[in-house]
PAPA-892513 format. One record per residue (C-alpha): residue in three letters; chain; x, y, z. Coordinates in steps of 0.2 Angstrom, whole numbers, plus 5000, padded with zeros to 4 digits. Each point is the difference from the previous one (the first is absolute). Layout:
<atoms>
<atom 'ALA'; 'A'; <X; Y; Z>>,
...
</atoms>
This chain:
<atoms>
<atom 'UNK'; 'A'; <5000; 5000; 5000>>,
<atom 'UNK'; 'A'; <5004; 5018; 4996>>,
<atom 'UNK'; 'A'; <4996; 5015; 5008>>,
<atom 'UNK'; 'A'; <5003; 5018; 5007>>,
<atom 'UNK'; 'A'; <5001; 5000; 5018>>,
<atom 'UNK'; 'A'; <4999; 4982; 5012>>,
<atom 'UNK'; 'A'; <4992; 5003; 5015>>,
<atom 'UNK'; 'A'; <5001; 4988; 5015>>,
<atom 'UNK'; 'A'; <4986; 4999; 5010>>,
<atom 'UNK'; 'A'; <4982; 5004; 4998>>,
<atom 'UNK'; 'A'; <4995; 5007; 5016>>,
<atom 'UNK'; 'A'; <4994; 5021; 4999>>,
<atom 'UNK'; 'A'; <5018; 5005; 4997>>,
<atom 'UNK'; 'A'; <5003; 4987; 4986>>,
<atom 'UNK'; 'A'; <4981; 5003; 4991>>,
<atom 'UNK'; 'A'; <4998; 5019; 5003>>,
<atom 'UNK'; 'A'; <5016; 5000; 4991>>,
<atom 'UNK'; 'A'; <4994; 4990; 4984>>,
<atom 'UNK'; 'A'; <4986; 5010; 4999>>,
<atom 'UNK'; 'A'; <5010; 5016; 5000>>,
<atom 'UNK'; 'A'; <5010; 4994; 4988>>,
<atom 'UNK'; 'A'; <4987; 4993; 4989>>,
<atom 'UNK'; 'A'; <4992; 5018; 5001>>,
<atom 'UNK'; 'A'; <5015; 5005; 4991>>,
<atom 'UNK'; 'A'; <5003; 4988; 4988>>,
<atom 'UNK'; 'A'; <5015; 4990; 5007>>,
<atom 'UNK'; 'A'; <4998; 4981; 5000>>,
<atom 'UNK'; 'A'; <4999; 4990; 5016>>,
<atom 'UNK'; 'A'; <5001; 4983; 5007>>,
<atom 'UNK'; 'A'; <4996; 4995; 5018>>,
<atom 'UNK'; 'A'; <5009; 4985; 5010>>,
<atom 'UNK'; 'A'; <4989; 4994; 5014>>,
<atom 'UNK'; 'A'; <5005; 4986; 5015>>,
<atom 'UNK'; 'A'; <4984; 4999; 5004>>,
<atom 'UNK'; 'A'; <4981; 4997; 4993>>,
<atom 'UNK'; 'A'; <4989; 5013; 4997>>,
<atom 'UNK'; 'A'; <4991; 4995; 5013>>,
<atom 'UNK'; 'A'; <5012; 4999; 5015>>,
<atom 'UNK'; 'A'; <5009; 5019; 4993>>,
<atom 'UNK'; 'A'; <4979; 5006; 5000>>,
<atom 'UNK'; 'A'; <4999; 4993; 5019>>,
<atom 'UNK'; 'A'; <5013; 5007; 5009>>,
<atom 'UNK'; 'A'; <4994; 5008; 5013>>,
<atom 'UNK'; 'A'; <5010; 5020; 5004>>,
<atom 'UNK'; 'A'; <4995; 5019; 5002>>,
<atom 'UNK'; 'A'; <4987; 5008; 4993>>,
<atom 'UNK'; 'A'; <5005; 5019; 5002>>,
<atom 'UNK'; 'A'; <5001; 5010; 4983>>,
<atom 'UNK'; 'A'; <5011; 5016; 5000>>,
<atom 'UNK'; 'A'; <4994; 5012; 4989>>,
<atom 'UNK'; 'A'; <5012; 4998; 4987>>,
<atom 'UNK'; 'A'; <4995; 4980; 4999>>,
<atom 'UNK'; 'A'; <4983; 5004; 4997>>,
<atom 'UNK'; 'A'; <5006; 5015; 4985>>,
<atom 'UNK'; 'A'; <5010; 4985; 4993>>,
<atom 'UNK'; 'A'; <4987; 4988; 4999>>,
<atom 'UNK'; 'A'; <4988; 5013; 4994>>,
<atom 'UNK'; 'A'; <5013; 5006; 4986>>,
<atom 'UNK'; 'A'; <4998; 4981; 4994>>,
<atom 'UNK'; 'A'; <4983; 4998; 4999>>,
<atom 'UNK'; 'A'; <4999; 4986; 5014>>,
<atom 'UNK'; 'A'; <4992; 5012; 5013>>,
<atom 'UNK'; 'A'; <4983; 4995; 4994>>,
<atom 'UNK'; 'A'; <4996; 4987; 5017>>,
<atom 'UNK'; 'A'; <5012; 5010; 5011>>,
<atom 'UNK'; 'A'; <4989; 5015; 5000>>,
<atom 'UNK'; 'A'; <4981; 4991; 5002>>,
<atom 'UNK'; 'A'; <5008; 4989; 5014>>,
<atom 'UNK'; 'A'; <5016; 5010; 5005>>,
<atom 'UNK'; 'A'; <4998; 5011; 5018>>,
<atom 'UNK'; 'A'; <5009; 5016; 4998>>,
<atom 'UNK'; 'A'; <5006; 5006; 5016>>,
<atom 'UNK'; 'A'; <5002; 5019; 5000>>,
<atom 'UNK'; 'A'; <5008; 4998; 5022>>,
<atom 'UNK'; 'A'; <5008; 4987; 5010>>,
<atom 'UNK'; 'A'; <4997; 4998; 5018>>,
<atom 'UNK'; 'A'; <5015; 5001; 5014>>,
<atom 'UNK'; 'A'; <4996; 4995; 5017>>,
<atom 'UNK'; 'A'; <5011; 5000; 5016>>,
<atom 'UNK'; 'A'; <4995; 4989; 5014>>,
<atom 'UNK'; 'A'; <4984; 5003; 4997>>,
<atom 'UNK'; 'A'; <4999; 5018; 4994>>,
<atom 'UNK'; 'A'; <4994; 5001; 4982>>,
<atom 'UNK'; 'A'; <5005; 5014; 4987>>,
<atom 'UNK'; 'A'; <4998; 5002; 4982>>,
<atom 'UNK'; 'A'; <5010; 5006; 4986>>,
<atom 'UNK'; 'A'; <4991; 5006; 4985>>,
<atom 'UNK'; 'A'; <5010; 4994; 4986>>,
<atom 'UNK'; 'A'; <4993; 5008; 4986>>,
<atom 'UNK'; 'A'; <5000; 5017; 5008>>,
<atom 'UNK'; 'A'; <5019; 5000; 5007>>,
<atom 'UNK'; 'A'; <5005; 4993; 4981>>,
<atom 'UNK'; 'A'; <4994; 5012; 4991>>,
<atom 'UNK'; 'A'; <4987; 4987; 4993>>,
<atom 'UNK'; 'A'; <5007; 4983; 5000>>,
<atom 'UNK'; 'A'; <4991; 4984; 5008>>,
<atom 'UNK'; 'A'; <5001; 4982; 5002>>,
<atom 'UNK'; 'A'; <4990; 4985; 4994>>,
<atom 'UNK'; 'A'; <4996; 4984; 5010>>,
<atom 'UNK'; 'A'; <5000; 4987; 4986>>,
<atom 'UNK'; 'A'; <5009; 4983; 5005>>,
<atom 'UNK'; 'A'; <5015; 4995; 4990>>,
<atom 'UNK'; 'A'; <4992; 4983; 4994>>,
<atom 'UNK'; 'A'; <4985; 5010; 4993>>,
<atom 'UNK'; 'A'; <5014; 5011; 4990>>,
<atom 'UNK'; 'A'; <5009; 4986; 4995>>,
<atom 'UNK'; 'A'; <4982; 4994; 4994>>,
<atom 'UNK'; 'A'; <4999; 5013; 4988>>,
<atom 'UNK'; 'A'; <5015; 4998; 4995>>,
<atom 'UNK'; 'A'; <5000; 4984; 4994>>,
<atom 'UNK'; 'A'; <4985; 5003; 4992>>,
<atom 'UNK'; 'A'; <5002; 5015; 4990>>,
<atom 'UNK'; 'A'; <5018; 4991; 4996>>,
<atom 'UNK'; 'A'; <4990; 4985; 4990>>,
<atom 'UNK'; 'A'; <4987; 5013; 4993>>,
<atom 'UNK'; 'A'; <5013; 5009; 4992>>,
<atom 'UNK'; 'A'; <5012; 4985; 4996>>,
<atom 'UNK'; 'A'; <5016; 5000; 5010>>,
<atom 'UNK'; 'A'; <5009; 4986; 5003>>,
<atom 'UNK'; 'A'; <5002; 4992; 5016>>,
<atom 'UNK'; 'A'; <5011; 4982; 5003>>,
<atom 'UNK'; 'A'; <4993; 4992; 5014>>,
<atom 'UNK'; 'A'; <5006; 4987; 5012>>,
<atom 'UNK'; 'A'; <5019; 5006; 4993>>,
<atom 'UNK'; 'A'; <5013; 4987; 5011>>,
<atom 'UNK'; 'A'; <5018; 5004; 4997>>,
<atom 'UNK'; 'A'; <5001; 5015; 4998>>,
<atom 'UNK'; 'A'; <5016; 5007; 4992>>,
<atom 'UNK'; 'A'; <5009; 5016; 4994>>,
<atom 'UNK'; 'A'; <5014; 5000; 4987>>,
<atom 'UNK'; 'A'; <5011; 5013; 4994>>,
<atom 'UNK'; 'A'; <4994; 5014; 5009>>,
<atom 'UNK'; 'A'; <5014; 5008; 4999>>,
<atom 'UNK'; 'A'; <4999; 5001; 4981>>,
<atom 'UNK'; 'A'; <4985; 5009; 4987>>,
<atom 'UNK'; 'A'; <4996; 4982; 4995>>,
<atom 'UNK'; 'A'; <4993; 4993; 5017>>,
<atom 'UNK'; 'A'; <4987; 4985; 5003>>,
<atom 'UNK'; 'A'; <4991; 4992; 5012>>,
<atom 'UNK'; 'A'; <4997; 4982; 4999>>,
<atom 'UNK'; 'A'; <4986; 4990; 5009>>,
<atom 'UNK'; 'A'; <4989; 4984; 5003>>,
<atom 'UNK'; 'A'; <4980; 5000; 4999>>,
<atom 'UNK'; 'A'; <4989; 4986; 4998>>,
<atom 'UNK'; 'A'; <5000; 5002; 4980>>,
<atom 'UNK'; 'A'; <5019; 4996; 4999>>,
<atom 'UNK'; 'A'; <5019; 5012; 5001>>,
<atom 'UNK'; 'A'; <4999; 5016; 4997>>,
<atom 'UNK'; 'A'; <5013; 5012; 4993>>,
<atom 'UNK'; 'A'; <4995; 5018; 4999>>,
<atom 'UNK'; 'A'; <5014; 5014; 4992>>,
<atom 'UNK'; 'A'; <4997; 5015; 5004>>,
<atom 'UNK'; 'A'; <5008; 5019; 5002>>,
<atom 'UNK'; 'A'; <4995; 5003; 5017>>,
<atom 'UNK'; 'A'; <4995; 4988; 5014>>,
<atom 'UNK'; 'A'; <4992; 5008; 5015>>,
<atom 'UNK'; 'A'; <4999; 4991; 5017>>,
<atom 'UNK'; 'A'; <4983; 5000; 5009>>,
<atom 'UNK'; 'A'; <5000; 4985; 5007>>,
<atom 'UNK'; 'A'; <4999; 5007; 5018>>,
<atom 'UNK'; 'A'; <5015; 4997; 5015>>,
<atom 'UNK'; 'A'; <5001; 4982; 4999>>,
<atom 'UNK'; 'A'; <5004; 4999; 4979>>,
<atom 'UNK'; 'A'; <5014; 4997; 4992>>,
<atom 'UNK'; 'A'; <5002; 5017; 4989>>,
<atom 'UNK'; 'A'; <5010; 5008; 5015>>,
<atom 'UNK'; 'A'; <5010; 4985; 5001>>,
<atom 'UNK'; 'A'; <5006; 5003; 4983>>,
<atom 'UNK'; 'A'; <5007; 5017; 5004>>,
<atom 'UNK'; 'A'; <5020; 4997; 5008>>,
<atom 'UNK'; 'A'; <5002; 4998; 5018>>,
<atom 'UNK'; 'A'; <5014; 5010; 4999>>,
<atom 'UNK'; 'A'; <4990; 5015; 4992>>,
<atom 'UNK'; 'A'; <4983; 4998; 5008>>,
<atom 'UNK'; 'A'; <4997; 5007; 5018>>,
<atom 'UNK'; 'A'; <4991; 4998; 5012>>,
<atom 'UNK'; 'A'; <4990; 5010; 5013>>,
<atom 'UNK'; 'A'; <4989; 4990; 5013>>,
<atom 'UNK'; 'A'; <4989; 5004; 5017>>,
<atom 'UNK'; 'A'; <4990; 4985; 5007>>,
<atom 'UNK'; 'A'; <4988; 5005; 5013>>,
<atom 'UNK'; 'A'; <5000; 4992; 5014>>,
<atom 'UNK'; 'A'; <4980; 4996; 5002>>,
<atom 'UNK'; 'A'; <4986; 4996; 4987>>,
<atom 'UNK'; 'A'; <4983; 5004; 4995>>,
<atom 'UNK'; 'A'; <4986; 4989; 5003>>,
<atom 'UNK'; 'A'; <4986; 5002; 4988>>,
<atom 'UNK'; 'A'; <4981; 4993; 4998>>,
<atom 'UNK'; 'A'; <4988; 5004; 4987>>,
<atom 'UNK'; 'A'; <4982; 5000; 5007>>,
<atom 'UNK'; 'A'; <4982; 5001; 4991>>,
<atom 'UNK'; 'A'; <4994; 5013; 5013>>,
<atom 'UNK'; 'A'; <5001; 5020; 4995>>,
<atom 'UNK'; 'A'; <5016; 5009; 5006>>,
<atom 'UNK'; 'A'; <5001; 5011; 5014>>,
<atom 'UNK'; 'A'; <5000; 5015; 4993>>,
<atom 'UNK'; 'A'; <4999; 5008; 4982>>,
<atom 'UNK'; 'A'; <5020; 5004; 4996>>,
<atom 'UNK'; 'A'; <5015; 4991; 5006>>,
<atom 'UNK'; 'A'; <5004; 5003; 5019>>,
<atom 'UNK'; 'A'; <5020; 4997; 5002>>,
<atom 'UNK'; 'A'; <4999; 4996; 5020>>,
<atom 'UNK'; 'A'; <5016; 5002; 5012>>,
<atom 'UNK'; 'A'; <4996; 4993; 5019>>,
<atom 'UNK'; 'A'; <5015; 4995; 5014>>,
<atom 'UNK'; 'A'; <4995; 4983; 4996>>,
<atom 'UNK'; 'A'; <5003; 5002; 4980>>,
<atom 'UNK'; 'A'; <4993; 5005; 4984>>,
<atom 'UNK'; 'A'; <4986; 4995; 4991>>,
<atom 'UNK'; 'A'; <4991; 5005; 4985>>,
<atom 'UNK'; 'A'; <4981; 5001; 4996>>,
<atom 'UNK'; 'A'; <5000; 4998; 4979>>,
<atom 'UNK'; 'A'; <4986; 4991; 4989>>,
<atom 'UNK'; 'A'; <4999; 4993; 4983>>,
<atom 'UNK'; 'A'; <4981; 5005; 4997>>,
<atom 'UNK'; 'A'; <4987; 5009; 5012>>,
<atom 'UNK'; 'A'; <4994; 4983; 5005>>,
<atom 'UNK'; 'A'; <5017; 4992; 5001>>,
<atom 'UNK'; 'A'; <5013; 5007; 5013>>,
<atom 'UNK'; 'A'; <5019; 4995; 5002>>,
<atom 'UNK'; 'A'; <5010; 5001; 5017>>,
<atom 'UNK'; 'A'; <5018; 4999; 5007>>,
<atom 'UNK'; 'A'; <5009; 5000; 5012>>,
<atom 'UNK'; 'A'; <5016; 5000; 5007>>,
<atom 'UNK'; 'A'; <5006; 4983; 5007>>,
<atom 'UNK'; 'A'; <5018; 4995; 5004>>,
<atom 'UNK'; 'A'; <5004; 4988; 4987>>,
<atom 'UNK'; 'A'; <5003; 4984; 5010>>,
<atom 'UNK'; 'A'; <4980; 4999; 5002>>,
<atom 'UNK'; 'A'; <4990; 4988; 4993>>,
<atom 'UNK'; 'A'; <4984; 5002; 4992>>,
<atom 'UNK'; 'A'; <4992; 4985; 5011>>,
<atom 'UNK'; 'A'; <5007; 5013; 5014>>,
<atom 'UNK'; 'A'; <4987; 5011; 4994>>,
<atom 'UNK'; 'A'; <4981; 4995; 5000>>,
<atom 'UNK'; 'A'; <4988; 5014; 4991>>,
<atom 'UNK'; 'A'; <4993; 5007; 5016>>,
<atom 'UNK'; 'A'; <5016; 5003; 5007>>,
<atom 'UNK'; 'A'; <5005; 5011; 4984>>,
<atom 'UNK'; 'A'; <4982; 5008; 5005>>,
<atom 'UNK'; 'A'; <5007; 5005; 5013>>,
<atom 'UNK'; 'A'; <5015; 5006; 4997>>,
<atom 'UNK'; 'A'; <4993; 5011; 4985>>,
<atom 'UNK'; 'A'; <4988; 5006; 5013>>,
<atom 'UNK'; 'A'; <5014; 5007; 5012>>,
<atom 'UNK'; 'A'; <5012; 5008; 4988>>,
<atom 'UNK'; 'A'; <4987; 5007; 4989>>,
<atom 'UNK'; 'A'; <4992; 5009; 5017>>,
<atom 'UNK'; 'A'; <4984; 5000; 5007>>,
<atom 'UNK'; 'A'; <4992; 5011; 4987>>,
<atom 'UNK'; 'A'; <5004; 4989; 4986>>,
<atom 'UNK'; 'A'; <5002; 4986; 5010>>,
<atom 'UNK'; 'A'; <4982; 5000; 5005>>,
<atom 'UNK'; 'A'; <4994; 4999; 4980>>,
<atom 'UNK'; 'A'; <5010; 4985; 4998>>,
<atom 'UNK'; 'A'; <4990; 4988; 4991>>,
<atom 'UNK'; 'A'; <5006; 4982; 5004>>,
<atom 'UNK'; 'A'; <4999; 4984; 4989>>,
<atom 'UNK'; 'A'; <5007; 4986; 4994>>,
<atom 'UNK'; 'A'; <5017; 5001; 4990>>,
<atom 'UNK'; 'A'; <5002; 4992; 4983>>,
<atom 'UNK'; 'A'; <5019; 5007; 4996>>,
<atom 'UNK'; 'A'; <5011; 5000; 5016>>,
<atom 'UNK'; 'A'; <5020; 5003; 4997>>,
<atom 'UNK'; 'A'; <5016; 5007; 5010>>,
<atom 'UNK'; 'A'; <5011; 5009; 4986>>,
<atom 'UNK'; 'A'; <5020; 5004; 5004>>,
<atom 'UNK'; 'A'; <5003; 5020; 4999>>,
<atom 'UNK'; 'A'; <5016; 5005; 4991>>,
<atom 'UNK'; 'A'; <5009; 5014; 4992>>,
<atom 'UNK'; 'A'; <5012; 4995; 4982>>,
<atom 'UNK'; 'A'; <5008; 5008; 4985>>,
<atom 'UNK'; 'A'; <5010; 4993; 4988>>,
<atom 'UNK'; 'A'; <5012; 5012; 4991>>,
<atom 'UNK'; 'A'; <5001; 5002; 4985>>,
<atom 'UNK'; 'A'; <4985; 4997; 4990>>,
<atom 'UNK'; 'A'; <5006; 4996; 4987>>,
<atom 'UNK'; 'A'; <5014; 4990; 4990>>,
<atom 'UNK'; 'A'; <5005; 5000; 4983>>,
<atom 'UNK'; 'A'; <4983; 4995; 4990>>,
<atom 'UNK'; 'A'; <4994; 4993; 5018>>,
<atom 'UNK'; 'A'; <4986; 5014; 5009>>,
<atom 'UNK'; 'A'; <4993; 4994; 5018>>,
<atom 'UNK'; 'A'; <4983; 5007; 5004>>,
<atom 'UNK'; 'A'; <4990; 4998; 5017>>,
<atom 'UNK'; 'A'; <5003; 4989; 5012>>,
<atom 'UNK'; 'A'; <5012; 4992; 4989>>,
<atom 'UNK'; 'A'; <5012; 5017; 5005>>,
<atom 'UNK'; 'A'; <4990; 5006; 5017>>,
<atom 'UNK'; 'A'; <4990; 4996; 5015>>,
<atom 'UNK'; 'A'; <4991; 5011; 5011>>,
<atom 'UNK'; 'A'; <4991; 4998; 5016>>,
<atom 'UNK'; 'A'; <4980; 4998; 4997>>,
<atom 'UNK'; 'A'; <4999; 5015; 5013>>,
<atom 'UNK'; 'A'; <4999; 5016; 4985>>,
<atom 'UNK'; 'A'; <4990; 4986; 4987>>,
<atom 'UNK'; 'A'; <5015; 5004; 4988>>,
<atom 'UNK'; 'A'; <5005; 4984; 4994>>,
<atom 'UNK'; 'A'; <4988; 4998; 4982>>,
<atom 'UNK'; 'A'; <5001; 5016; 5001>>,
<atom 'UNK'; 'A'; <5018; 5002; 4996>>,
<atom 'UNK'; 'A'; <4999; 4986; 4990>>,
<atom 'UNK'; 'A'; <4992; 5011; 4988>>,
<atom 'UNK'; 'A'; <5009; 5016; 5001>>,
<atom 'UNK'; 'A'; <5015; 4987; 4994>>,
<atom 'UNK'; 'A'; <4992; 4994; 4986>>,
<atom 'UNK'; 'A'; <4992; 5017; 4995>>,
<atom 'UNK'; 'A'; <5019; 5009; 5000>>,
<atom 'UNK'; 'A'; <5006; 4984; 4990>>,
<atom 'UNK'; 'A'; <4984; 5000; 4989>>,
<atom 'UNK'; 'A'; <5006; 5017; 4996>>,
<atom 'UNK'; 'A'; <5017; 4995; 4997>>,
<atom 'UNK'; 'A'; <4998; 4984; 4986>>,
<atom 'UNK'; 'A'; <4986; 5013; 4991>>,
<atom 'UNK'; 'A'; <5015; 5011; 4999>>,
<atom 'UNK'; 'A'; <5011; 4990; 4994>>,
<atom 'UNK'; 'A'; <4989; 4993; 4986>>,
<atom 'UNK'; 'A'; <4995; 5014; 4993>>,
<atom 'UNK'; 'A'; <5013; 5010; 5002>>,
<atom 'UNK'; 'A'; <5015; 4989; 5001>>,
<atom 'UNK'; 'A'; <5005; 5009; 5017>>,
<atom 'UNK'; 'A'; <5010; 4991; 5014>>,
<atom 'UNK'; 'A'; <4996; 5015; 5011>>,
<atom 'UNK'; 'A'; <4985; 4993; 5007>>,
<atom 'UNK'; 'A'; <5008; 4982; 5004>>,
<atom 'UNK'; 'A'; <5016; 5008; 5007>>,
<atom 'UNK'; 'A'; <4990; 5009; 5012>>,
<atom 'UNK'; 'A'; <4988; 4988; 5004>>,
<atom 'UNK'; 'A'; <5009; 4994; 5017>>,
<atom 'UNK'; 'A'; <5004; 5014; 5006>>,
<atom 'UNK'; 'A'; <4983; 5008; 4997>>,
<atom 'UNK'; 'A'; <4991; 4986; 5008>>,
<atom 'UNK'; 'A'; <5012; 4999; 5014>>,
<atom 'UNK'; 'A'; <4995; 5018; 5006>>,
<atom 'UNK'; 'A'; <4981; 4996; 5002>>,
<atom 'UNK'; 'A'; <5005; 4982; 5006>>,
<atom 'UNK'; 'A'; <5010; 5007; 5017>>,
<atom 'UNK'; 'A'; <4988; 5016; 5000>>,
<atom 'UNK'; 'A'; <4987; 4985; 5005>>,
<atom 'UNK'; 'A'; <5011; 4991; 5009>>,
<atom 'UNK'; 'A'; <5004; 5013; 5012>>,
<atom 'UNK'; 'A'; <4978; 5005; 5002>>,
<atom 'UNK'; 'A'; <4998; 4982; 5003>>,
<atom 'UNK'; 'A'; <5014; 4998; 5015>>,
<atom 'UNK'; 'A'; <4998; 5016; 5009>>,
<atom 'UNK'; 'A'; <4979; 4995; 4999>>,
<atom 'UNK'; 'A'; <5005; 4984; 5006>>,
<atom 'UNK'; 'A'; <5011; 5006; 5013>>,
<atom 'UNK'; 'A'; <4987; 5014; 5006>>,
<atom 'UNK'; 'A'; <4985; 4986; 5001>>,
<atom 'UNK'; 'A'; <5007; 4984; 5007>>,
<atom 'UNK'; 'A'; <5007; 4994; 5016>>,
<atom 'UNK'; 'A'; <5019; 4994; 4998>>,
<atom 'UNK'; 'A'; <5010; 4992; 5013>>,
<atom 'UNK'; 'A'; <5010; 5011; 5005>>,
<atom 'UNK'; 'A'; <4985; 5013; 5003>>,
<atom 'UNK'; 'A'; <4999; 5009; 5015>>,
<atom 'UNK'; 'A'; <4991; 5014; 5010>>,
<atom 'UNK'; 'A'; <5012; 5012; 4992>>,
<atom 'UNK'; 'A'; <4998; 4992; 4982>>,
<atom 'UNK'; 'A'; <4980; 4999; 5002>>,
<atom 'UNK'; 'A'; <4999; 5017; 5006>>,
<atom 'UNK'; 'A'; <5010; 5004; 4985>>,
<atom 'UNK'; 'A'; <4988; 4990; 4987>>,
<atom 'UNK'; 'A'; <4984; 5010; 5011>>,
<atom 'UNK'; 'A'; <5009; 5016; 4996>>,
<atom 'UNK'; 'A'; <4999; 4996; 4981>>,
<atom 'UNK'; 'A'; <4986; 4995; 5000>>,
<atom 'UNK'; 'A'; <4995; 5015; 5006>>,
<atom 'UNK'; 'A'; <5009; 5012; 4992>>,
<atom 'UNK'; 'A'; <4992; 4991; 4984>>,
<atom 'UNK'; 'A'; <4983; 5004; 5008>>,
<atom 'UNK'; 'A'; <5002; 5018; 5003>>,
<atom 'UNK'; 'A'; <5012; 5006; 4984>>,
<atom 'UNK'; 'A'; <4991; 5004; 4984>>,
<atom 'UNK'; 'A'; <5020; 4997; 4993>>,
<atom 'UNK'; 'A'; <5002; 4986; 5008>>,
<atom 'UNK'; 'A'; <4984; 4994; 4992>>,
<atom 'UNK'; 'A'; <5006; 5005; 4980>>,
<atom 'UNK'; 'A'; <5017; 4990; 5004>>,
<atom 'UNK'; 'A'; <4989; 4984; 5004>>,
<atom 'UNK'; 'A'; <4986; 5001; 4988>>,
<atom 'UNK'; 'A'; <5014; 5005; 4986>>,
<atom 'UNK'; 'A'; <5008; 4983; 5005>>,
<atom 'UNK'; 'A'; <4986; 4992; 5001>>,
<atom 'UNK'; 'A'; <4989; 5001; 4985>>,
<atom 'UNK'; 'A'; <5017; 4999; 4990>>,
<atom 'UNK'; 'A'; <5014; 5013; 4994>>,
<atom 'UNK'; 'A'; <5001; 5003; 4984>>,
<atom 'UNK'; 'A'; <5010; 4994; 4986>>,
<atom 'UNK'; 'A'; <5016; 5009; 4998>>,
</atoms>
């Protein structure tokens, strides 16, 4: 097989990126580990910055995203008990975010990719890059229908932190940057309403917790959990109640409780990989970066990658410019560690570590509390939060 540009892994990264390139007329040919149908049921976040949702719209995939989609125009803080809002919208300068799950993206993805005829090569084992380091590189592959050899110019890495596209870039100029978290989140999914209309990001003495949905009938919770628990450690009804005494009294009191049909405790880290790309090799979302779930930045960035790079291959095909690709790394590094840096110090502001104190909780109440009472302190977080721009 012959084509333009090989991308590895169809997840949002790797799809959003065939359709962006479709849009301009470069040919495309997705690799894909996994069925359809595992990739479409991966259960992860579901918080759109703006520029997410102006992407999807740009492509014409927005159609289901805005009938079912919940644009958030705040978010809620609370601090052991004491609830405040940010309005988003109004410290942005206009931008929001919308609640719409990441499998119900990938969804619509996958179908708009079949509609309009991309290629995707499913259940792809043995996986390998070859002469990356050259403008003749390939990527070779085994799928149920027999070996694969696809040539192409370019071979982009979407193929999330576990793949084998930033294994193909040398140890000795690959780096590494890496925080692991020491606690987790524990999340359920519920069929009861959620507690309250927006998100409420909560930080108590005994740890954080998070009061999110995927639908106005469906609610999704966390909380924070030192990650030696098991999840036989935690029956529903003591979750209840955990949610109950973090979120306060207030909101505690709305809880609606119910039976749990998704229960998991995720690992929280913080990783970049440097550079993003090699020769005719590009990395893209979590294939390059991983961000704590705390700022919802992870599909997020994901995109903003994609989007620069996009930019870059439509460049170069129509123009026959390297300027774009030269750039690309550097240019997506700059938004990758802007995130990086929203989603630690959010992190380190809402959750109880071990070596938190009376001094270091005072400090966290005080920021908290600055956060409630400075319209400035407001525009920083809402400018974070519903995305910065791409620069």
């Amino acid at each position: 097989m012959r084509t333009q540009v090989a991308i590895v892994g169809a997840g949002p990264a790797g799809l959003i990126l065939a359709h962006l390139l479709h849009a301009s007329g470069i040919e495309a040919v997705v690799i894909e580990r996994q069925t359809r149908a595992y990739v479409e049921g991966r259960v992860r976040a579901g918080v759109l910055e703006q520029g997410t949702v102006d992407c999807l719209t740009k492509l014409g995939l927005d159609e289901r995203l805005r009938r079912e989609g919940l644009r958030h125009s705040g978010t809620h803080l609370s601090s052991d008990g004491e609830d405040f809002r940010i309005d988003l919208e109004a410290a942005s300068g206009g931008s929001c975010v919308t609640v719409y799950g990441q499998q119900e993206v990938t969804h619509d993805l996958f179908e708009a990719a079949e509609a309009r005829g991309l290629t995707i090569l499913f259940e792809a084992d043995e996986v390998r890059l070859h002469d990356i380091e050259t403008d003749r590189p390939a990527v070779t592959c085994r799928t149920p229908a027999g070996e694969h050899r696809l040539d192409c110019d370019f071979v982009v890495g979407c193929d999330g932190f576990h793949g084998v596209c930033r294994a193909a870039i040398p140890a000795d100029i690959l780096r590494h940057f890496e925080r692991v978290y020491p606690f987790g989140w524990l999340g359920i999914l519920t069929e009861r309403p959620p507690v309250a209309e927006e998100l409420v990001y909560a930080s108590h003495e005994r740890g954080f917790a998070l009061a999110s949905m995927r639908s106005m009938t469906r609610s999704r919770y966390y909380i924070q959990c030192d990650m030696d628990q098991r999840l036989e450690d935690w029956p529903d009804e003591r979750i209840w109640d955990e949610l109950a005494l973090r979120l306060g009294p207030s909101l505690g009191a709305r809880l609606q409780r119910g039976p749990s049909f998704e229960k998991s405790i995720a690992p929280l880290r913080s990783y970049v990989a440097e550079p993003m790309r090699h020769g005719r090799l590009f990395l893209a979302g979590d294939a390059a970066h991983i961000v704590p779930p705390t700022g919802a930045k992870g599909l997020n960035l994901a995109v903003s990658d994609v989007s620069m790079l996009g930019e870059a291959l439509a460049e170069y095909y129509a123009e026959r410019s390297v300027a774009g690709i030269d750039a690309y790394s550097a240019r997506a590094l700059a938004r990758v560690w802007k995130a990086e840096r929203f989603s630690w110090w959010f992190t380190s502001l809402t959750h109880r570590f071990p070596q938190t104190g009376a001094f270091e909780r005072r400090m966290q109440l005080a920021e908290l509390d600055y956060l409630r009472t400075s319209p400035r302190a407001q525009a920083a977080f809402a400018e974070n939060y519903v995305g910065l721009p791409l620069i």
